[in-house]
C-alpha positions in Angstrom: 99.5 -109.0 70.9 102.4 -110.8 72.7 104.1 -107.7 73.9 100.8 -106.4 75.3 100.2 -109.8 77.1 103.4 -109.7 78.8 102.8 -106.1 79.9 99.2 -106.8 81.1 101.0 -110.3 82.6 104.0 -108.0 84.4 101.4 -105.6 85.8 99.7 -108.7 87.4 102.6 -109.8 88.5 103.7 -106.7 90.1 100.8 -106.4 92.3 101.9 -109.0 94.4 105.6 -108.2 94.4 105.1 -104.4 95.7 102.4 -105.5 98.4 105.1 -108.3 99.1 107.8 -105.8 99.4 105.6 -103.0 101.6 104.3 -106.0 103.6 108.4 -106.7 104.7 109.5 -102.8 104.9 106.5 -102.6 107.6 108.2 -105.7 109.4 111.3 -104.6 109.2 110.3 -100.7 110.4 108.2 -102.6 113.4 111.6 -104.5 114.6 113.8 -101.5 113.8 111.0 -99.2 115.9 110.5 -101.8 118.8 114.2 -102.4 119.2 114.8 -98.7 119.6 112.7 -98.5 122.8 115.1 -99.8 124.5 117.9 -97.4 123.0 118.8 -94.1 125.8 120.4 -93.1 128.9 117.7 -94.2 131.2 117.6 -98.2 132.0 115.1 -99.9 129.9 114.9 -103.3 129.1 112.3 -106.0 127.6 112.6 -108.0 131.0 112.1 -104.9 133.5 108.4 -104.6 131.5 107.6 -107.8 131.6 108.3 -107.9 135.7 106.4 -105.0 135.8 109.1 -102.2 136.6 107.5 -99.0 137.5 110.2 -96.8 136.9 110.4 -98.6 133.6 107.1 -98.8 132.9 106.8 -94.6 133.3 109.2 -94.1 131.3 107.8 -96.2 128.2 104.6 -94.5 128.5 105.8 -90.7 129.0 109.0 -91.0 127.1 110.2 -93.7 125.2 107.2 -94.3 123.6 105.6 -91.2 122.6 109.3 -90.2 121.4 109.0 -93.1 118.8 105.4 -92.3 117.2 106.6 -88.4 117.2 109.5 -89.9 114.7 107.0 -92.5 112.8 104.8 -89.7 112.5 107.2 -87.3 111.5 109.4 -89.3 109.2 106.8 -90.4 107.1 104.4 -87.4 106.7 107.1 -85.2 105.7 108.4 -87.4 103.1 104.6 -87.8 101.9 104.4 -84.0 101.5 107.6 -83.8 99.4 106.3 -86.5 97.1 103.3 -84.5 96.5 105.2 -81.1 96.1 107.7 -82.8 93.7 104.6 -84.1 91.5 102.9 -81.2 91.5 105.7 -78.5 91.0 107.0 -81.5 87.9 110.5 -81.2 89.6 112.2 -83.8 91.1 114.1 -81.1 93.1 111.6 -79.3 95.0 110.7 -80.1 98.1 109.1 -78.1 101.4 113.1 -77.6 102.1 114.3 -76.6 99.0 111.1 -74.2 98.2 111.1 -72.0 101.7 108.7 -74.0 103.0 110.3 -75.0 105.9 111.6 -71.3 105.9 108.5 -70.0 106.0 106.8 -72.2 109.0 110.4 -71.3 110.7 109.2 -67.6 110.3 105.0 -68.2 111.7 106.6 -69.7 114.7 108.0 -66.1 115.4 105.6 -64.3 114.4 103.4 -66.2 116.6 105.9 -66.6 120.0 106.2 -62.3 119.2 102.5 -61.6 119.2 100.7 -64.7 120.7 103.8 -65.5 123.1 101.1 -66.8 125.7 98.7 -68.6 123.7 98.4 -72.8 122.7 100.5 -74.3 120.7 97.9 -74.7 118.2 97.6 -71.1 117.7 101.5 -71.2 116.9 100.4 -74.2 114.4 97.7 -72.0 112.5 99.9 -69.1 112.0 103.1 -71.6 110.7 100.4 -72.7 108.3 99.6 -69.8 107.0 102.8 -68.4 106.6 104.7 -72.0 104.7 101.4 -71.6 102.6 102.3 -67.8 101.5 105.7 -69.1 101.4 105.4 -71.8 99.0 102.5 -69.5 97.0 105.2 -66.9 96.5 108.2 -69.2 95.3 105.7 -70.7 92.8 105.1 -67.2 91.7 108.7 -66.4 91.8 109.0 -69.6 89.2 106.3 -68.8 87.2 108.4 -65.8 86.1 111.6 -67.0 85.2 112.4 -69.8 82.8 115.1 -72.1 83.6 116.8 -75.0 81.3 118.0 -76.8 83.9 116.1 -78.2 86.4 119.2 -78.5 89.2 118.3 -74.6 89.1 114.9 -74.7 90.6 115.8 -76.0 93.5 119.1 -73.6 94.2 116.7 -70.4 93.4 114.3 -72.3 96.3 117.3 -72.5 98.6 118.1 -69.1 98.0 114.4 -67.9 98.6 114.3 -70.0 101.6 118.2 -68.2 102.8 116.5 -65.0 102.2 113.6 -65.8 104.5 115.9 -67.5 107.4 117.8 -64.4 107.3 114.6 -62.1 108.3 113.9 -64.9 110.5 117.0 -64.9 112.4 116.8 -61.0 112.0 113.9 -60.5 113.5 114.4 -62.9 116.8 118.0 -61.0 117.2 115.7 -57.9 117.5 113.3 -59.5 119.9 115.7 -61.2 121.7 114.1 -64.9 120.9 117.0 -66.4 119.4 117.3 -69.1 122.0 113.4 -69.5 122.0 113.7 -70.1 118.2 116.1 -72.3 118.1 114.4 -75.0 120.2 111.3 -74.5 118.6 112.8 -75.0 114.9 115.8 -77.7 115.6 115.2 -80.8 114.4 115.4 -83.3 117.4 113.5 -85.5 119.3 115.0 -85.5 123.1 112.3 -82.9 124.9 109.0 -85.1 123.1 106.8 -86.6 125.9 103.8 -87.5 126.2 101.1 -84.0 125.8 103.8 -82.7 123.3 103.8 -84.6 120.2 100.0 -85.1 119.6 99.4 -82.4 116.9 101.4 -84.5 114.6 98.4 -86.5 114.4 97.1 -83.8 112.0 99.6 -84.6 109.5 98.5 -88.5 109.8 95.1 -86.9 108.6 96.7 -85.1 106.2 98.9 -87.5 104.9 95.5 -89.6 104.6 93.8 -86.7 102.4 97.1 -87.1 99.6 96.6 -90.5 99.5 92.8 -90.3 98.7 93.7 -87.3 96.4 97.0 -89.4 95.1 95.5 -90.4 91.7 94.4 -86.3 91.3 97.9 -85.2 92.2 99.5 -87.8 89.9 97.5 -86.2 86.6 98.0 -82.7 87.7 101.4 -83.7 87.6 101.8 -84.3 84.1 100.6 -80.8 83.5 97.6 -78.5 83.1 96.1 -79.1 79.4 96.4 -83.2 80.2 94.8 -83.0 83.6 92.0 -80.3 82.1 91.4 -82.6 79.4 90.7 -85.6 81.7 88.5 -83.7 83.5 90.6 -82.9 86.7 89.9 -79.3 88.1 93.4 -78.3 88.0 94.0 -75.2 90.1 91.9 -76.8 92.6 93.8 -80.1 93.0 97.5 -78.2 92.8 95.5 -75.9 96.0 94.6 -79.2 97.8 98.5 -80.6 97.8 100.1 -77.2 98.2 97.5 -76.9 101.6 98.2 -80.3 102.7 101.8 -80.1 102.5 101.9 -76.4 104.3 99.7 -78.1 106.9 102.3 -81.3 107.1 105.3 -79.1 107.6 104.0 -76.6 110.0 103.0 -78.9 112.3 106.2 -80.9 112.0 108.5 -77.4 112.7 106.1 -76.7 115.7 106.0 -80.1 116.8 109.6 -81.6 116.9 111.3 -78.8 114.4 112.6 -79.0 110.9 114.6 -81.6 109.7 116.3 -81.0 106.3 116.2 -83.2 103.1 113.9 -85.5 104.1 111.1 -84.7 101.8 113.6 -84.8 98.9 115.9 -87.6 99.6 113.4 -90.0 100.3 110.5 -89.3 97.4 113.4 -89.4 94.8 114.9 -93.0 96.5 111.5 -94.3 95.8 110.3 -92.9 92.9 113.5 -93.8 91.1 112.2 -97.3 91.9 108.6 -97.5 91.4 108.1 -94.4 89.1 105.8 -91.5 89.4 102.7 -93.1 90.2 101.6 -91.6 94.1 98.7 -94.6 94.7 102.0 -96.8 94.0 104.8 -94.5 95.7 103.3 -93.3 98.6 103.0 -95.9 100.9 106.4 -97.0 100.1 107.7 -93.2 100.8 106.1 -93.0 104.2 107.8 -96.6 105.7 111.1 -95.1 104.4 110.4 -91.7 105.7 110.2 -93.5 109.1 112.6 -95.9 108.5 115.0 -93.0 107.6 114.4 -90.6 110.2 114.5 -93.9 113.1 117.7 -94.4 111.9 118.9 -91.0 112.3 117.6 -90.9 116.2 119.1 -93.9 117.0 122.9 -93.1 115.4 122.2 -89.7 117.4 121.6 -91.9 120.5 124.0 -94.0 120.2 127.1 -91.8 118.7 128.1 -90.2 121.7 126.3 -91.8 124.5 125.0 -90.8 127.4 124.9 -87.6 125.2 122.8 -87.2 122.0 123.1 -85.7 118.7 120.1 -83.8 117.1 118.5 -86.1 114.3 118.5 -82.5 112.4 122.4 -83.0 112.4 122.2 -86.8 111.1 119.6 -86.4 108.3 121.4 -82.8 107.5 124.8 -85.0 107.0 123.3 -88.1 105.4 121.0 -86.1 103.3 123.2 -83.6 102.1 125.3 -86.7 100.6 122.1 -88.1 99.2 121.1 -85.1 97.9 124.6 -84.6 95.7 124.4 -88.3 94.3 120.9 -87.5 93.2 122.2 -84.0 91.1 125.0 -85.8 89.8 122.6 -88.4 88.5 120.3 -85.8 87.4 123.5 -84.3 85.6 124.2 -87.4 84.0 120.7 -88.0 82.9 120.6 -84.8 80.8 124.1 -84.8 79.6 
């Protein structure tokens, strides 16, 4: 009796506490995202807007700020889409970059600037899609077929999928002479988004939307197949839902602003370590980190080497690959 009290008593309790803690993570990310308006080569300041600078004003609206909701956007859709991939797949280790997801949208984008060189940038969307869909079907497959006891080697055989498929990538646009062309459209980095070029990451705000109304769905198919069937939760069709959400997420990041690596692990795991595996619960908090994270990666590449600017892909690459290594060695611990 008592000890169910204080759990029912603690749940209560925590309500407040998490919507108290989201409620301050958005005020913080607001502060951190309106002080880094003013961050760049070109003059802008809170006082040139308010006097009504024209040259300041044009570049707020054309640069500065579409350049900021490309990163919001960015930062916390693609962390969204790792926490659903790392619920579904029941591995804490992969993600859209450590499953060839990334890979895979990497490879539409050539497919599409080799065959549909002159056509929207949509059409280069729907054919990244497709492809990080195939992608991530066939590394599931790939899994399905080996058994593993460690669950540090799921994500190296998804990094070693994914090297497989950057190599035909990189192949391919050698033959085609599109290495140049492939790099921009793949490196992760904000410093060519104005405004008319970052508005299909608006689609993964949609989709982002979809996981959270499907986040209870995803949470059960999460603890496996038999306990979600039993519960009534059409399994195949659920795990189809996420893995379509998070191909659609990725894609249109890699198109939009390119990829940018360990972000849909680090993040997810930094939060789930601290609120558990619950997405209704996790995935708000994921995508004001995501944000948070990738701002802070813009703005140390802004600031680093000013007037010039170092790619965020470089920053989240460095800080992530450090995050990523304390996570494995905790994992190692964990199961030791």
């Amino acid at each position: 009796m008592t000890s169910s009290t204080t759990r029912r008593t603690g749940a209560r309790r925590s309500g407040p506490v998490r919507r108290r803690h989201i409620v301050l993570g958005a005020v913080l990310l607001v502060l951190a995202a309106f002080g880094s308006l003013f961050v760049g080569v070109t003059e802008l300041t809170p006082a040139g807007l308010l006097t009504g600078d024209q040259d300041q004003l044009l570049v707020l609206w054309e640069s500065r700020l579409p350049r900021l909701l490309a990163i919001l956007l960015a930062g916390s859709t693609l962390s969204v889409a790792g926490l659903v991939m790392m619920s579904l797949t029941r591995n804490r280790f992969v993600t859209p970059s450590t499953a060839g997801t990334a890979e895979s949208a990497s490879l539409g984008v050539l497919v599409a600037t080799v065959f549909f060189g002159a056509e929207a940038v949509g059409v280069k969307m729907a054919v990244a899609t497709v492809f990080a869909l195939l992608g991530t079907g066939m590394f599931l497959i790939l899994l399905r077929r080996l058994t593993f006891a460690d669950i540090i080697v799921v994500p190296l055989v998804g990094i070693m999928f994914g090297g497989v498929i950057s190599a035909v990538t990189t192949f391919f646009a050698y033959r085609f002479d599109l290495l140049q062309t492939l790099s921009a459209w793949t490196s992760g980095e904000f410093s060519g988004v104005l405004k008319g070029r970052y508005e299909l990451l608006w689609i993964t705000a949609a989709a982002a939307l979809v996981g959270y109304l499907f986040a209870d769905r995803f949470t059960l198919a999460g603890l496996g197949r038999d306990f979600a069937v039993n519960l009534g939760v059409h399994y195949d069709r659920v795990v189809t839902t996420g893995l379509v959400l998070v191909s659609v997420i990725t894609a249109v990041v890699v198109v939009a602003v390119g990829n940018i690596p360990f972000l849909g692990l680090v993040v997810p795991n930094l939060v789930t370590l601290l609120l558990g595996d619950n997405l209704r619960r996790a995935l708000p908090v994921t995508a004001l980190v995501g944000a948070f994270f990738v701002l802070c990666c813009d703005v140390l590449g802004r600031t680093i080497r000013h007037p010039y600017e170092i790619p965020v892909e470089t920053i989240a690459g460095v800080v992530g690959a450090g995050l990523f290594i304390f996570l494995v060695l905790r994992a190692r611990r964990r199961t030791a």
